[in-house]
N, C-alpha and C positions, 0 to 999 in steps of 0.2 A: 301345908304346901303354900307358895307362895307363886303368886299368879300377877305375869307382871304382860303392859302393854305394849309393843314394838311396833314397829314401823321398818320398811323398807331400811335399810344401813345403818339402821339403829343397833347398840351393842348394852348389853350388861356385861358386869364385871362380876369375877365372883375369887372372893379373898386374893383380891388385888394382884392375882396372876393369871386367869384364867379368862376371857371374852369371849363372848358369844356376841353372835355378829348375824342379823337375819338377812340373808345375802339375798333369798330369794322368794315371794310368795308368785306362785302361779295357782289355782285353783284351789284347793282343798288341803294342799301339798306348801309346805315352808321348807325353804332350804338356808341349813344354817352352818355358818363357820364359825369355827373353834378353835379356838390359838389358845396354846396349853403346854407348860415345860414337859419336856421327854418323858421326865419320870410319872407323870400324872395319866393311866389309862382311860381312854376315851372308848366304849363301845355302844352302840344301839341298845337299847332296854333287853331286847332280844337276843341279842347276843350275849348279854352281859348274865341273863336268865342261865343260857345253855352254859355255859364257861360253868359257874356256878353249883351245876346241876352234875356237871362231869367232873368236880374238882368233891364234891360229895359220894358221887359214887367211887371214885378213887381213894376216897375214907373209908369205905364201908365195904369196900371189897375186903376177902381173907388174907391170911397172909401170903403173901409172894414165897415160893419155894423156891430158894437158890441152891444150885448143887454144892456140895462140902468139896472144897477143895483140899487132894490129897497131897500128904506131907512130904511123901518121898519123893526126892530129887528122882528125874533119871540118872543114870548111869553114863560117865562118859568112857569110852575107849582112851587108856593111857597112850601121852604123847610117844612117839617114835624117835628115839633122839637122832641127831643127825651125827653124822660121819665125824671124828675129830679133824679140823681144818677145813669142814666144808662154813662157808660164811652164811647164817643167817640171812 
């Protein structure tokens, strides 16, 4: 792990697209900004834990039972022709 020291609007760069930026120390508590292209996800340790944990149990759950869908058409009622001369 790599343990680096900041200061108040100080930023690290990480592979030349990503900044971290310590916007804010109040007590105990650091508030940091993150500027990061769209496709890169950003989430909390915490969250990123649960994501993780629920994309595993959607592994390991059985199989999904889908109903078989059946082959036979319905049935339509033949058209009723129209009158000769009447127009469409």
């Amino acid at each position: 792990m790599l343990i680096l020291s900041r200061k108040l609007n100080e930023s690290i760069v990480i592979d030349g697209r990503i900044i971290v930026k310590v916007v804010r120390v109040d007590g105990d508590t650091v508030k940091l900004g993150i500027s990061a292209p769209t496709e890169v996800p950003i989430h909390r340790q915490e969250v990123y834990e649960e994501i993780q944990l629920n994309n595993k149990a959607a592994l390991t759950k059985g199989p999904r039972i889908v109903p078989k869908l059946s082959a036979a058409r319905p049935t339509e009622a033949p058209a009723t022709p129209l009158p000769a001369g009447t127009p469409a």
